[in-house]
C-alpha positions in Angstrom: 0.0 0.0 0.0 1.0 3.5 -1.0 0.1 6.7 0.3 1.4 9.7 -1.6 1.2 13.2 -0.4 -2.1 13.2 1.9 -2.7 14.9 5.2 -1.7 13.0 8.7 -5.5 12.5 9.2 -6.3 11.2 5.6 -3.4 8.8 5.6 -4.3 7.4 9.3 -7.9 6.6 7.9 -6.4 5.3 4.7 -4.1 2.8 6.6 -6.5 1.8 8.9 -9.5 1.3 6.3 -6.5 -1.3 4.4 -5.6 -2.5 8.0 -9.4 -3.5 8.8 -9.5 -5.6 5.5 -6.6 -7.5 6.5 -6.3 -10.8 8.5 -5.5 -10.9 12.1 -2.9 -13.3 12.1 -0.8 -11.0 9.5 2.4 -8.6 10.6 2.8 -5.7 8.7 5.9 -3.2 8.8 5.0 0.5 8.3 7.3 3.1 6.8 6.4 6.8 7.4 8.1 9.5 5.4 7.7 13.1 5.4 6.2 14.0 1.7 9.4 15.6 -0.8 9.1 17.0 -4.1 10.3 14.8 -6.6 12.1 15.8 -9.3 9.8 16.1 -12.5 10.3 14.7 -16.4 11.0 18.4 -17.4 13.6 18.8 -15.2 15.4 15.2 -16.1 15.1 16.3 -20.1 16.2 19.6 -19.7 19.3 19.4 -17.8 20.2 16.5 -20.2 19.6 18.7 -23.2 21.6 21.3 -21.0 24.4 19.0 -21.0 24.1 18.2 -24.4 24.0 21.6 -25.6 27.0 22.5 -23.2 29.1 20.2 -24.7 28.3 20.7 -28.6 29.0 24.2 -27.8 32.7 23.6 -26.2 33.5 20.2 -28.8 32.8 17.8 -26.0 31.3 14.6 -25.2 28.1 15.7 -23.2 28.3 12.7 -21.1 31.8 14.0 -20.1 29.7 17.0 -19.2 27.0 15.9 -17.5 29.9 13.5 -15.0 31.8 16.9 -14.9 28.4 18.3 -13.4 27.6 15.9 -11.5 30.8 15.6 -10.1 31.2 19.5 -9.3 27.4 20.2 -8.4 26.1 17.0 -7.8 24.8 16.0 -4.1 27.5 13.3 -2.2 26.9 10.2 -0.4 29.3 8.1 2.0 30.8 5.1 1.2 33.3 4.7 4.0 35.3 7.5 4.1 35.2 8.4 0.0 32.4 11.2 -0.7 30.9 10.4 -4.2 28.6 11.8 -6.3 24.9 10.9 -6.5 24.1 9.2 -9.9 21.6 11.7 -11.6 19.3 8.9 -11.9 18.8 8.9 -8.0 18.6 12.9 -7.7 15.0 12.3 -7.3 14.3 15.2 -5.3 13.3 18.4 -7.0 16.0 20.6 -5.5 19.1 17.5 -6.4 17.8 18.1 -10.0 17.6 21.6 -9.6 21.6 22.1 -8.1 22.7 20.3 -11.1 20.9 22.2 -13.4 21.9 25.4 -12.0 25.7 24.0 -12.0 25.4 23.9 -16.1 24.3 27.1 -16.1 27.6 28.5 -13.8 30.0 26.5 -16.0 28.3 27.6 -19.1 29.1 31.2 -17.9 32.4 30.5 -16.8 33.4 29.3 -20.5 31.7 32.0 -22.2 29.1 29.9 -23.3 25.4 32.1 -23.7 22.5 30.2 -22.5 20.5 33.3 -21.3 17.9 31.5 -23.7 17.5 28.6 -21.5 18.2 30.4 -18.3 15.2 32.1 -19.0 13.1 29.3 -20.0 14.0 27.9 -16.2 13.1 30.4 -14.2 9.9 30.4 -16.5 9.3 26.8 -15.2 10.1 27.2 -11.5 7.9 30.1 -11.7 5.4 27.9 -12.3 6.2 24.8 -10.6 6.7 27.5 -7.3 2.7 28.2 -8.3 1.7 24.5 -8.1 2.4 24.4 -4.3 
């Protein structure tokens, strides 16, 4: 059972309506998370065609890029005592996808590559994704 993004109240009815239809003899374990935006299509496609653009526009490869990024902007995890970088795949929070996206944009400007364009076109969408909440 999954509850996404309800109300404490709403989600205690919801788990104990499920709970009611269950048997008595069964054990369940209960995760409880506090709701997170999650990073949306748009921003996964545009900071891949960020990359891609990025690195067209200084003869790279734009998977060379997007580690560079990732590596530079990207949030860490642990292993041991070695910080490395979070594959984009799990950024799944809004604001992971978000610092990496932003990162292209600074190391766009620091090689004196123009993307005022598309710099435009994302504060266009957070505008609006800031209007959705």
């Amino acid at each position: 059972m999954t509850i996404v993004k309800v109300d404490r109240h709403l989600a205690w009815k919801q788990v104990h309506d499920y709970l009611k239809l269950q048997k008595n003899d069964v054990y369940f374990n209960i995760d409880i998370k506090r709701w997170r935006e999650r990073r949306t299509i748009t921003q996964n496609n545009f900071f891949h065609l960020l990359c891609d653009d990025l690195g067209r526009e200084l003869g790279m490869d734009p998977a060379l890029v997007k580690e560079g990024i990732k590596q530079k902007y990207g949030y860490k995890e642990r292993f041991g005592d070695v910080l490395v970088p979070k594959p984009s795949s799990m950024c799944n929070k809004f604001e992971e996808m978000s610092a990496l996206i932003e990162g292209v944009f600074i190391e766009a400007g620091e090689q004196g590559v123009d993307m005022r364009e598309f710099i435009a076109e994302w504060e266009e969408y957070k505008k609006q994704e800031g209007a959705k909440q």
